[in-house]
N, C-alpha and C positions, 0 to 999 in steps of 0.2 A: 543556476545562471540562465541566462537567455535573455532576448529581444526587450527592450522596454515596454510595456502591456501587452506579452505574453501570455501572464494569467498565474506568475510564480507565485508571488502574497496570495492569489486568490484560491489556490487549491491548498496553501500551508493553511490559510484559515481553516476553512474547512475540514481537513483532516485533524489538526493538532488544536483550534481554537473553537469547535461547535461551530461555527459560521454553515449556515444552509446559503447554496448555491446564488439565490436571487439578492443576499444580505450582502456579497461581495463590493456590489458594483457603488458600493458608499467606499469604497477603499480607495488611497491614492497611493500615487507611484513613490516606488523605494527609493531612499535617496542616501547612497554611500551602499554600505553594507547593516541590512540589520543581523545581527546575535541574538539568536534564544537558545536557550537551554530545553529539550524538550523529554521527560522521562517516559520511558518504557518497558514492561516488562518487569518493574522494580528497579533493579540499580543497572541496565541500561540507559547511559544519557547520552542524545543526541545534541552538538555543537551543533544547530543547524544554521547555518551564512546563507540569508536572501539578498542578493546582491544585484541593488540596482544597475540598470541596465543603460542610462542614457550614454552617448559618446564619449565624454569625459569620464566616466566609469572605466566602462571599458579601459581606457587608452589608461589608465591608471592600474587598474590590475592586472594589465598585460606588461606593465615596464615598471613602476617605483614597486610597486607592491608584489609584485610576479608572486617573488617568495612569500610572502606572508599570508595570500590566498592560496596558493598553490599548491604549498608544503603541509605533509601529512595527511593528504586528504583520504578520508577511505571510499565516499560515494560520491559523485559527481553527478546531477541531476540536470541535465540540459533541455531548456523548452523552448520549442519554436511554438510563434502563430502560425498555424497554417495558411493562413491567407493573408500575412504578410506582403506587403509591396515593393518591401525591400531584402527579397529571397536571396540574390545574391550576396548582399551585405552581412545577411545573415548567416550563408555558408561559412565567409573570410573570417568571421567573430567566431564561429566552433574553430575553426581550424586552428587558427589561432592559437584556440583555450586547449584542445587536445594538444600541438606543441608546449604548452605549458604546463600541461598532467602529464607528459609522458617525461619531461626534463624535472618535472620534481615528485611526482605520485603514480608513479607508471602501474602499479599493483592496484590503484582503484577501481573500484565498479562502477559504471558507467552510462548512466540512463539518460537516452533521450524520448523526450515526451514531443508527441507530436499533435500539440494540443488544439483548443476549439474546433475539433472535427465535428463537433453540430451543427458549424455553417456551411457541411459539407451537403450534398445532395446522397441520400444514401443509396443511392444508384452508385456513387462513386467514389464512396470513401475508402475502399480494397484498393484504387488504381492509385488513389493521390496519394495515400498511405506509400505502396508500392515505390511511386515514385520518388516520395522522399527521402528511402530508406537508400535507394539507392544512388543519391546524390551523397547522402553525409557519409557513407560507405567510404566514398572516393576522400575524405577527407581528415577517415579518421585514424590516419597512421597505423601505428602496433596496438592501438586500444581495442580492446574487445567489447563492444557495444551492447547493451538489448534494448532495446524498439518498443515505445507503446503506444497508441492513439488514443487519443483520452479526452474526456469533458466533463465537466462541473456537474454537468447536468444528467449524469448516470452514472452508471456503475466500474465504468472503465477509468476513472481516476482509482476508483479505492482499488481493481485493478492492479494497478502500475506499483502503486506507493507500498501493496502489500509485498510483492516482490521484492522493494527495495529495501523494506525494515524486513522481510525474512531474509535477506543478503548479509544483515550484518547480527544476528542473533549468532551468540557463540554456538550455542549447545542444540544444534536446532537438528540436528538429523538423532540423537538421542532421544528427543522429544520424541520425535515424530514413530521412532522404535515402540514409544512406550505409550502412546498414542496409538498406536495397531494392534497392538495386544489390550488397551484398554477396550475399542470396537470390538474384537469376537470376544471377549469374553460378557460385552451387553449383547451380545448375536445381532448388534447395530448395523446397519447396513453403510453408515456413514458416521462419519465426526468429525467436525472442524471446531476449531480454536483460534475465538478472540482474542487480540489483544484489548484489555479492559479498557480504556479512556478511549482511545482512536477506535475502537472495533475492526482494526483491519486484520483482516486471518492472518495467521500466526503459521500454523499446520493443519493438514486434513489428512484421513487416510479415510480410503474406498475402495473395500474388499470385491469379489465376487464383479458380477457383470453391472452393479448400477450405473454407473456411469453410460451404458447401455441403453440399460431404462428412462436414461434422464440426460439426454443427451446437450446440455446446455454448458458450455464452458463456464461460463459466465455469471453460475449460479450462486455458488461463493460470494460472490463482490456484492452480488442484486440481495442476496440477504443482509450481510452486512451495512449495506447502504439503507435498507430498509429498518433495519432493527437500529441502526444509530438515530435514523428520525424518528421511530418509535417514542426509544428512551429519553433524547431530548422535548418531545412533547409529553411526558410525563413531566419531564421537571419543571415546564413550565405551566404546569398545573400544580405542580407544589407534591409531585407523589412522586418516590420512589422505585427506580424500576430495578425487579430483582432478576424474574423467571417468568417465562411462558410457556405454553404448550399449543400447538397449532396441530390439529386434526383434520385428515379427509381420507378417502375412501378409503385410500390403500398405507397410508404413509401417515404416521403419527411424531413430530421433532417437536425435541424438550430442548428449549434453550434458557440456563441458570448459570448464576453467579463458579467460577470453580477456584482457581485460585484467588490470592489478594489481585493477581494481575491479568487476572483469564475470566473470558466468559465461555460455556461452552455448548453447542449446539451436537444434537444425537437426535439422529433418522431413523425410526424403525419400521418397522413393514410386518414383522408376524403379527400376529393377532391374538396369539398366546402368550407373549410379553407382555405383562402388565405395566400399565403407568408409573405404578410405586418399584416395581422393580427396577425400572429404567431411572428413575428419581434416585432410588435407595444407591443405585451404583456408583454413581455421579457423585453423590454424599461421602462414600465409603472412598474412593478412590481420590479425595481434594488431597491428604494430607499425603499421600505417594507421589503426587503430581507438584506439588508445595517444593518436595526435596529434586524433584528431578528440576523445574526451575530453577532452582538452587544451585544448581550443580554437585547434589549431595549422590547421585546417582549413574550409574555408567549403565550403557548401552545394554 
């Protein structure tokens, strides 16, 4: 939900439809509510409701409809324009909506995106972030909120959206168990895990001080955003994309195929670990990682 040309359709593109960033701006505004169905992970499905935003909207899903948007919800995705004109207007319409999730979905998750921060000055995008965090704060009753600044145009959408699909994965702290024991037994210094269609991280574990050595929050998302435009210009070459491996001085990552629903990416840094060994692991370990997706596996 959010502002009418916020930017909701244009980052669902994106993420769930292949749409690269500059292909949006052919898109028009939502009118009612659109339904998709969107799969992940296998038989995780997302009900996802992009729900136009113009005043008759609103004033509709806040009174005939209340219940029928309102009810059941488990993630709530709220996006403002940042440089919106009509900022006040905009508070009155969360507040609103948060009265309406806590009177029927009060246990939801609850994100707001505080998006087109590109037309911010980046001198100043920590203060205006700052400040809006702490405008919708005042607004947003018993909801427990988390905060993202995001744009189309880097890496801070896939960001935001990875957090919100790892919010609702059942089995996700088993994963991530067995996910840490998969790293030291490659002596990997890292690993993260795609989700297969979207590419948005899934889980990571990072042993030892790398995160030290590599000191980038932000590195996660910059791959995954990277590697997703990769794959989609393969296919528009007509070629399939499986696996890569990317080498420099110190640091050699395999990223391949892992499960039906996983891609997965392995950092390594010795120089005694071989490429096939690192490869062979990876191979050997899809069909353990198959069952823990599955739920065939405990912690």
């Amino acid at each position: 939900m959010g502002k009418s040309g916020a930017g909701k359709t244009s980052m669902r593109s994106i993420i769930f439809a292949n749409f690269v960033a500059r292909d949006t701006r052919r898109l028009g505004a939502t009118m009612d509510v659109e339904q998709s169905h969107v799969r992940l992970l296998g038989n995780l499905v997302l009900n996802l409701w992009d729900c136009g935003a113009h005043d008759e909207f609103m004033k509709s899903y806040l009174t005939s409809q209340r219940a029928q948007i309102f009810r059941g919800v488990q993630v709530l995705i709220y996006v403002f324009d940042v440089e919106s004109r009509e900022w006040e207007k905009d508070l009155a319409d969360f507040e609103n909506t948060v009265a309406a999730m806590v009177e029927n979905s009060k246990d939801a998750n609850v994100f707001c995106l505080i998006h087109k921060m590109d037309l911010v000055n980046k001198d100043q995008r920590h203060q205006v972030f700052s400040q809006a965090i702490n405008e919708l704060r005042q607004r947003a009753n018993t909801l427990n909120i988390t905060y993202y600044a995001t744009s189309i145009w880097d890496e801070t959408l896939y960001q935001a959206w990875s957090a919100i699909v790892y919010s609702i994965i059942p089995n996700v702290k088993v994963l991530e168990t067995h996910l840490e024991r998969f790293c030291h037994i490659c002596g990997a210094e890292e690993v993260i895990l795609f989700e297969r269609s979207t590419f948005l991280v899934i889980s990571h574990t990072t042993p030892g001080n790398f995160n030290q050595l590599i000191p980038d929050n932000n590195r996660f998302e910059k791959v995954s955003n990277m590697i997703k435009q990769f794959k989609l210009s393969c296919l528009k070459n007509q070629a399939q994309f499986q696996n890569m491996e990317v080498r420099c001085n110190s640091l050699s990552a395999f990223v391949d195929i892992f499960t039906p629903n996983t891609y997965i990416m392995v950092v390594v840094s010795n120089p005694n670990i071989q490429p096939s060994a690192t490869m062979n692991n990876i191979a050997l370990a899809r069909k353990h990682f198959e069952k823990v997706e599955k739920g065939q596996l405990e912690a």
